[in-house]
SEPA-656954 format. One record per residue (C-alpha): x, y, z; residue in one letter. Coordinates in steps of 0.25 Angstrom, whole numbers, padded with zeros to 4 digits, always signed. Layout:
XYZA;...
END
This chain:
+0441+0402+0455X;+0445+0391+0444X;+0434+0390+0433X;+0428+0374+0432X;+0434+0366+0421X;+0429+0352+0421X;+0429+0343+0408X;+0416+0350+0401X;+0423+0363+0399X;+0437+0358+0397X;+0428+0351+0384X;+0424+0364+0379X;+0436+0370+0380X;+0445+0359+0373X;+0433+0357+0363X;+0433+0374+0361X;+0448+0373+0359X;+0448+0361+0348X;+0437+0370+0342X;+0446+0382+0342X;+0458+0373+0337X;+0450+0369+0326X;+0446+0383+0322X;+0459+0388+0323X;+0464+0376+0311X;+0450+0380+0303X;+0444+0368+0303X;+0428+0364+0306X;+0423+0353+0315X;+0419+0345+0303X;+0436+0344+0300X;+0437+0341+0316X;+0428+0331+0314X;+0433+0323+0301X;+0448+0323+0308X;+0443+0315+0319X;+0432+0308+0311X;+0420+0312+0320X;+0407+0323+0320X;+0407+0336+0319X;+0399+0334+0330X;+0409+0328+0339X;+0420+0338+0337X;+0409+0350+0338X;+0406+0343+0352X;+0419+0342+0356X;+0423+0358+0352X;+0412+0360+0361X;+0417+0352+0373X;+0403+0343+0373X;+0414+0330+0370X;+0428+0326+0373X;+0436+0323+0362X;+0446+0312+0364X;+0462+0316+0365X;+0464+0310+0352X;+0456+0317+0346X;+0461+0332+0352X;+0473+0328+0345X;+0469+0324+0334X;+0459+0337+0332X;+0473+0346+0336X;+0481+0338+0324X;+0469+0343+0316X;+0468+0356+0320X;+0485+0358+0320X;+0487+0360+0335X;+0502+0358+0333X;+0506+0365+0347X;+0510+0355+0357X;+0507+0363+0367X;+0491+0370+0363X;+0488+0354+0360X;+0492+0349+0374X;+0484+0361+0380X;+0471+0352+0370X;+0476+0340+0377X;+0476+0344+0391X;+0463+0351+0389X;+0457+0338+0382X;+0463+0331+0396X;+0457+0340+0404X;+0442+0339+0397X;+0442+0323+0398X;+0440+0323+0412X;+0426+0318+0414X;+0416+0326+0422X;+0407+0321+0433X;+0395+0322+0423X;+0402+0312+0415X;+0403+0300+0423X;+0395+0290+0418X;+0383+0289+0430X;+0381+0304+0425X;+0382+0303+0410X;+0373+0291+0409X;+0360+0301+0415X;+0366+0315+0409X;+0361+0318+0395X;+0374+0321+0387X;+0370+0337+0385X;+0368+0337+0402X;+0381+0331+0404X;+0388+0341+0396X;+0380+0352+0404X;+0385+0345+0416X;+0400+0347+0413X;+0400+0363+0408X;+0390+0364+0421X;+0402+0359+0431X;+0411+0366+0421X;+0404+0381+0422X;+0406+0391+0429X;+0392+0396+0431X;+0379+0392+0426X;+0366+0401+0423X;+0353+0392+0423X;+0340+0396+0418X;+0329+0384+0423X;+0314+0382+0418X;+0309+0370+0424X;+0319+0364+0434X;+0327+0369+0445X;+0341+0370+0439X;+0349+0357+0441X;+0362+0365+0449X;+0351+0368+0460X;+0343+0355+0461X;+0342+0346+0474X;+0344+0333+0473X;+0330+0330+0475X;+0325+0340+0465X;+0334+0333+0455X;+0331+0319+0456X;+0315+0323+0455X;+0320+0330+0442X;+0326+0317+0436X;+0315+0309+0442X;+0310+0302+0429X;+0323+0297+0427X;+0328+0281+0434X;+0333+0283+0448X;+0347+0280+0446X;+0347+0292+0433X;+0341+0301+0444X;+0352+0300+0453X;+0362+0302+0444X;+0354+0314+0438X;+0355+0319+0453X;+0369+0316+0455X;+0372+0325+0444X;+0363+0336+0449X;+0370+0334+0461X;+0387+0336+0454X;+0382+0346+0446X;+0378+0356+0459X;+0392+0354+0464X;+0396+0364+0455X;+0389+0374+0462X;+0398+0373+0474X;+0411+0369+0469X;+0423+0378+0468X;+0420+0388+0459X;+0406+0386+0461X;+0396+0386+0449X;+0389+0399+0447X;+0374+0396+0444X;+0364+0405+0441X;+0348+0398+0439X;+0337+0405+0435X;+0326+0396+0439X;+0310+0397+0434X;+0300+0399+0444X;+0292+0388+0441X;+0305+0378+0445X;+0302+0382+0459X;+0288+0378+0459X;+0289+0364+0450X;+0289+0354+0463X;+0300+0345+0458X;+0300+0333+0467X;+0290+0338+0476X;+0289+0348+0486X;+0300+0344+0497X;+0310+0341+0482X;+0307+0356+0478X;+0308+0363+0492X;+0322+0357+0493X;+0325+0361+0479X;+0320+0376+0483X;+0326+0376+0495X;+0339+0371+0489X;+0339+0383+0478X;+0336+0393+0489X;+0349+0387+0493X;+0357+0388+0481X;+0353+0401+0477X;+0360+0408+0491X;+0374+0401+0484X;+0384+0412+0480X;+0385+0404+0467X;+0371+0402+0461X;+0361+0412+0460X;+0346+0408+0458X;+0334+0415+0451X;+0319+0412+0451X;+0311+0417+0437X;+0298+0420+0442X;+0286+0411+0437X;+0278+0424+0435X;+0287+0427+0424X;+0279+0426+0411X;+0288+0421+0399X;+0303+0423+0400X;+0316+0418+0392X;+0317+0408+0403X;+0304+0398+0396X;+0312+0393+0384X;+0319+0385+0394X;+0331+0382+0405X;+0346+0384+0400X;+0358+0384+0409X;+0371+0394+0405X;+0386+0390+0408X;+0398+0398+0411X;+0412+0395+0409X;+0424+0401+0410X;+0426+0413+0404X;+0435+0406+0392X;+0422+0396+0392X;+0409+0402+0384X;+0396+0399+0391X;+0386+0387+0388X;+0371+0389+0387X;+0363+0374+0390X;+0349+0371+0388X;+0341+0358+0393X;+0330+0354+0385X;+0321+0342+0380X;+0329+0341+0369X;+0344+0341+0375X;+0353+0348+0382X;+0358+0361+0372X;+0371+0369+0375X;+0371+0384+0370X;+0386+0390+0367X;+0383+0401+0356X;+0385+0415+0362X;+0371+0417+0355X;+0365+0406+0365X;+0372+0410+0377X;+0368+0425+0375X;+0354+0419+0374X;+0355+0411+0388X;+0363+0423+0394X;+0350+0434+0390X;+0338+0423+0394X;+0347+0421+0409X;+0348+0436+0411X;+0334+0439+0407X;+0330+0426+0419X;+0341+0431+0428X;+0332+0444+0426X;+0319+0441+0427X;+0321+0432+0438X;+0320+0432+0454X;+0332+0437+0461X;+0341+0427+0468X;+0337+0432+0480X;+0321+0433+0476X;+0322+0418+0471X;+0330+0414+0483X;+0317+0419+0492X;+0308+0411+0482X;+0316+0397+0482X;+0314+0398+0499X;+0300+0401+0497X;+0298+0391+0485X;+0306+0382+0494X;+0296+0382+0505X;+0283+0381+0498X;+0284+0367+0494X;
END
């Protein structure tokens, strides 16, 4: 089966190979910067794939960094080309409601090739109903909610496309007892999760609420895999901003606190019984 490589990660890989290029000539971002008369910023953006730098500009960063050979400098080119292409998440009825850090977790989120989520409060947004989701965004103006839903709604086609995404939730107890939307809103979004967790492709724990404290309270966080060229992203939603975790330190951090969930939680086929009986209580 082919890997997914829309724009997002064809981003992160022309911006790791202009990071590379520039390594390679011994220059810092400061001296990419002044060549093109821009930040730091921008150019640490760009080598982190979170930007799209325009074609000019890749050539004039290949001048810089003495990329004479015809041949490696059309490979930059073409992958340039390929990493323009704009991703459903980018249309403008989307990017007017997405926060700019969400719209970037929207890209490598169709880009991945699985996902491990840990979630405190909500029931994760791969597996929410329609319903569920538009009670969620319920404080926002109507048109704003729809949209909101739509993108729910693209981003859990990933789960059946060809490959199919690989997700893996851990789910806190007390998101199956929060009655989001009422009663009839949260038996279908019990039922719905019942269903989902008999996919070959997703796999669904429940961490007891008994559970006294545990490395899952500081909060929810996703993980993302890649290809095996591509490292993995850790992403945290919080109050303050949406914050994307690259540094092996990180990533090891996130890889521990999941298998210590993974371990303390329900079984997929205990939590599958307790979605059902969830389900039918409300």
């Amino acid at each position: 089966m082919s890997e997914p490589s829309g724009p997002t990660v064809r981003r992160r890989r022309l911006g790791s190979e202009l990071r590379r290029l520039r390594e390679r000539a011994g220059l810092d971002q400061a001296a990419a910067a002044a060549h093109l008369e821009c930040s730091t910023s921008k150019i640490s953006r760009l080598e982190k794939g979170q930007g799209l730098a325009k074609v000019i500009e890749v050539r004039s960063l290949l001048d810089l960094y003495e990329v004479t050979d015809d041949a490696e400098r059309a490979k930059i080119l073409e992958v340039h080309k390929a990493a323009a292409e704009v991703g459903w998440w980018e249309q403008a009825e989307y990017e007017a409601v997405l926060p700019s850090g969400l719209s970037v977790y929207v890209g490598l989120e169709y880009d991945a090739r699985a996902v491990q989520t840990w979630e405190l409060g909500l029931v994760p947004g791969l597996l929410q109903t329609a319903d569920y989701a538009r009670a969620v965004h319920a404080a926002r103006s109507p048109d704003d909610v729809d949209r909101l839903v739509e993108v729910r709604m693209q981003r859990q086609r990933r789960l059946t496309a060809s490959p199919p995404l690989d997700l893996w939730a851990v789910i806190d107890e007390s998101v199956l007892r929060r009655t989001i939307g009422g009663p009839s809103v949260m038996a279908e979004q019990l039922t719905a999760l019942a269903d989902a967790a008999r996919q070959p492709n997703i796999t669904i724990q429940v961490y007891p609420a008994r559970k006294d404290v545990h490395p899952g309270l500081r909060g929810a966080f996703s993980l993302l895999e890649f290809g095996p060229s591509d490292p993995r992203i850790g992403y945290v939603d919080s109050p303050a901003g949406e914050t994307f975790l690259e540094k092996d330190r990180q990533i090891r951090s996130l890889v521990y606190t999941l298998d210590r969930l993974k371990a303390g939680a329900l079984d997929p086929e205990k939590t599958a019984a307790l979605l059902e009986t969830a389900a039918k209580e409300k």
